[in-house]
N, C-alpha and C positions, 0 to 999 in steps of 0.2 A: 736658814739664809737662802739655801739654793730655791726652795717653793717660792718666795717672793720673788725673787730674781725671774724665774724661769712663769713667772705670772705675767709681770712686766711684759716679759719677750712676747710671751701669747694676743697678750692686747694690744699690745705694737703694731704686729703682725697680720693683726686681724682686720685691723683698722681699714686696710688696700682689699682685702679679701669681700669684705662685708661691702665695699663701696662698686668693689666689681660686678659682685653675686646684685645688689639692690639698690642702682643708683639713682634712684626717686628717693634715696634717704639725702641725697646731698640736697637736693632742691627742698626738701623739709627743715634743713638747715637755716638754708640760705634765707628762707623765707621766716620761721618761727613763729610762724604764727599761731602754733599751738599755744604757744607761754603768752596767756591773755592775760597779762600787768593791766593794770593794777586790780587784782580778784574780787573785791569787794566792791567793783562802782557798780551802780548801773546804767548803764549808757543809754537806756530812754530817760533819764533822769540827770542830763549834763548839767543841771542847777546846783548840783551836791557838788560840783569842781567849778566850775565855771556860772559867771554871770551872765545875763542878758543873751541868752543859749537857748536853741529847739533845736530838738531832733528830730529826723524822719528820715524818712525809707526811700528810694529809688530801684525799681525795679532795671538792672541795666541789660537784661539779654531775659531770656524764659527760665526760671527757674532761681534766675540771681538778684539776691536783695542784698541793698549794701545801705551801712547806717551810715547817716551825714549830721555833723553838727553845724548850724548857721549859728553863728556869735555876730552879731550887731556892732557898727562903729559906734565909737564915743555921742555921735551927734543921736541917735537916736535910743539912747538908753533909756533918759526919763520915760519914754513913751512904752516901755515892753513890758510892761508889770502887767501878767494874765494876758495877756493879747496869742493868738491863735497861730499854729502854723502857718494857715494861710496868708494872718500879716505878716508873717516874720519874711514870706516868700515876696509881698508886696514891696517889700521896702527894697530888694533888691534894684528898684528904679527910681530910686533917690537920687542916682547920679554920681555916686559914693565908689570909688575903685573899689573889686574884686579879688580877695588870694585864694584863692584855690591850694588848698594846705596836702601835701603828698606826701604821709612819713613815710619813716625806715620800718627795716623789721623787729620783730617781736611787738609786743604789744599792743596796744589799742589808741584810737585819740584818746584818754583817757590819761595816759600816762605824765607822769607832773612837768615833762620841759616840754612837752607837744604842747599841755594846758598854757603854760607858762606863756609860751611864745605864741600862742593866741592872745593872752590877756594884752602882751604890750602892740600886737596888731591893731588887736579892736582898739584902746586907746588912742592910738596912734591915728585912728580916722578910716579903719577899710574894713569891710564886709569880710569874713572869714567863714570859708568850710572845711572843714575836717571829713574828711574821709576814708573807714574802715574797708578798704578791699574785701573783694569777697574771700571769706576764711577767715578773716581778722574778725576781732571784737564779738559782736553781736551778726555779723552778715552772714549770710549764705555762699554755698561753694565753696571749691576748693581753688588755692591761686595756682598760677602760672603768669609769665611773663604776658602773654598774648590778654589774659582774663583781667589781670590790674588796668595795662593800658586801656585797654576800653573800657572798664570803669572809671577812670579819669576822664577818657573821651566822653562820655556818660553823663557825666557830672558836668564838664566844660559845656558842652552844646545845652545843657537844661538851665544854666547858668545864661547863657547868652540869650535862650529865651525870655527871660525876665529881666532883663537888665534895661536899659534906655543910655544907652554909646558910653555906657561905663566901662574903666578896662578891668581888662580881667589877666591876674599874674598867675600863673603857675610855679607854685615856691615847692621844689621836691628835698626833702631830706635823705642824705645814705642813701638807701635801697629807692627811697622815690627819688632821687634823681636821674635817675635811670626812666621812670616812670612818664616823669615830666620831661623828658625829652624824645620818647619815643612819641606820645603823646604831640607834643608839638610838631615834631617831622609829619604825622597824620594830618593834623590840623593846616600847616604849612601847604600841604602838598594838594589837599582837599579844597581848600579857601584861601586864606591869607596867612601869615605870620601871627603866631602870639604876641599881645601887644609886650609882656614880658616875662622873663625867665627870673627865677632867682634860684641858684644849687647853694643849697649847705653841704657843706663833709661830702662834695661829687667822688665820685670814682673814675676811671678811665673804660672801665669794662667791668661788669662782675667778675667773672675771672680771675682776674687782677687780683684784687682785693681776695678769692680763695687761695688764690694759689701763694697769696704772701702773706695768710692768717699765720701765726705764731704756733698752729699745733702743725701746719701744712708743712711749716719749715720745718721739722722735724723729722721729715723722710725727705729733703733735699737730696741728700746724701746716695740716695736707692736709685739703681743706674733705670734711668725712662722713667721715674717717678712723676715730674714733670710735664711729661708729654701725656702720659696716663692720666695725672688730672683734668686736663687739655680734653681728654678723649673722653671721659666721665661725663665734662659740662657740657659738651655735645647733644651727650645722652640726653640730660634733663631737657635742653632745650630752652636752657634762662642764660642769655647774653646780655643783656641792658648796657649795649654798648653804645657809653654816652660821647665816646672817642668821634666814633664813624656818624652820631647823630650831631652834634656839632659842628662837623665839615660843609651840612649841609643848612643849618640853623642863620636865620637872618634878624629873628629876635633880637630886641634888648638883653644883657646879659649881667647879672650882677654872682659873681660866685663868690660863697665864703665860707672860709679855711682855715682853721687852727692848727697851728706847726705843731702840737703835740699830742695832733687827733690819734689817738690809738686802733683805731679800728679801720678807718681809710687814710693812708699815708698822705700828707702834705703835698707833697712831690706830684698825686692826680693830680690834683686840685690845678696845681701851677700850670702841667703839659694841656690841661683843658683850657685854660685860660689863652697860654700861646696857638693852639688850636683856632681856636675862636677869634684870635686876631689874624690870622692867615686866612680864616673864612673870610671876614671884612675885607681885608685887603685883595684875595681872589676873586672875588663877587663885586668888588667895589661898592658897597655899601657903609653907611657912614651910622648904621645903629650903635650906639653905646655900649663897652665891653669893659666890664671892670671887676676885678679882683682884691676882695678886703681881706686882708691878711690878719689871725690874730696871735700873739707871740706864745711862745712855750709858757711863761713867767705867768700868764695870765690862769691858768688851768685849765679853758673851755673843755679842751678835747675836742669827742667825739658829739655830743649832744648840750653842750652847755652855752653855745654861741647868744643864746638869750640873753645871757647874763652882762652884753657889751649894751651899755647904758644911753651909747650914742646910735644902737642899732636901727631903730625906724625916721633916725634920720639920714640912711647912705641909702634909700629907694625912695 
């Protein structure tokens, strides 16, 4: 009995120790993009998941390739059977709204609610891209906070290339919400405003969200435990704080939140929301700010918001 016990202690223990000794292991965390869900696709081949889908490559700095899937609106399906990357890039000036798709961590587009919640986009009538950060999926490089954002950047401006005064939204999931609004403050500050924002499961900060993970709580207790993880995230240098980018955000805003998100507490979601109305109100600006709420009873969570049947019709 005392070896298990006194095993226990050791790993407990170790946990602070290892995170001090190597804190480039929390940002491998944070990000997970090792765990390439789902194993078996292969993401030059999104027809094996997904319909009316090409992929391709964007080189977004020297050395970094990052995979993009284009899925096609409703209106132009009939027409994609065998048709070429460079059509699929053509139709972007159809006139047809733009989402620019930003998931969370772990896995790849690939994964079956990211696929999901493409299917009922494209349906729904808008041009959707999915994009694997560099280190994700099939792409090249390693991430970091500074390397996602500009592959979003990346993508948005190659996007607006081809477009013809179509808008273009910025929809970040989890970890991409963070993404998509750093991204925007860039864009904001460089040119104009995004014509829209959409957060699933936002956060207030990364941070946040580590330091109130369920194994994090488990050293609450350890006197400066707290301020030590504080001083960790530091280190790695991933903040995606969507708190302080929001203050300054004059976009449209659409966030949505399931009170029984497990993995980002409800409660962000909310203080982003009233955030974002005090930006409106401060700036005096009359963009649109709104917050779809979905209840515990429902089960969305964390990643299942697709499953709300009136969803492409609240943007």
């Amino acid at each position: 009995m005392k070896r298990p016990i006194s095993f226990l202690i050791t790993v407990y223990v170790s946990v602070p120790v290892i995170l001090y000794l190597f804190p480039w292991i929390l940002g491998q965390v944070i990000f997970a993009h090792l765990l390439r869900f789902p194993f078996f696709v292969d993401l030059s081949r999104p027809e094996d998941v997904l319909n009316h889908t090409c992929n391709f490559y964007l080189n977004t700095e020297e050395g970094i390739s990052v995979g993009v899937w284009h899925t096609l609106p409703a209106s132009q399906w009939e027409k994609s059977a065998m048709r070429s990357p460079e059509w699929y890039r053509e139709t972007l000036g159809d006139g047809t709204p733009v989402i620019i798709y930003l998931h969370g961590n772990i896995g790849t587009r690939a994964i079956n609610h990211r696929v999901q919640l493409v299917k009922i986009l494209s349906a729904a009538g808008y041009h959707v891209l999915s994009l694997d950060y560099r280190g994700f999926g099939d792409s090249t490089g390693d991430p970091s906070e500074a390397g996602l954002t500009n592959d979003a950047l990346y993508l948005y401006h190659w996007v607006k290339k081809h477009i013809r005064g179509s808008l273009v939204c910025l929809w970040g999931h989890s970890l991409g919400s963070g993404v998509a609004t750093n991204a925007a403050v860039k864009i904001q500050e460089q040119e104009s405003a995004v014509d829209a924002l959409i957060l699933e499961a936002p956060y207030t900060s990364i941070g946040e969200v580590v330091v109130n993970h369920w194994f994090m709580k488990m050293y609450r207790f350890l006197p400066g435990f707290e301020s030590f993880l504080w001083n960790i995230m530091k280190m790695t240098n991933i903040v995606f704080a969507n708190d302080k980018n929001l203050k300054s955000l004059i976009s449209p805003l659409l966030i949505l939140h399931s009170e029984d998100d497990n993995v980002v507490p409800y409660h962000m979601g909310l203080e982003l929301y009233e955030i974002s109305l005090q930006t409106r109100r401060k700036l005096n600006t009359d963009a649109h700010v709104e917050m779809i709420s979905y209840s515990a009873s429902l089960g969305f969570s964390h990643s299942s918001i697709y499953l709300d049947p009136n969803l492409s019709g609240n943007f």
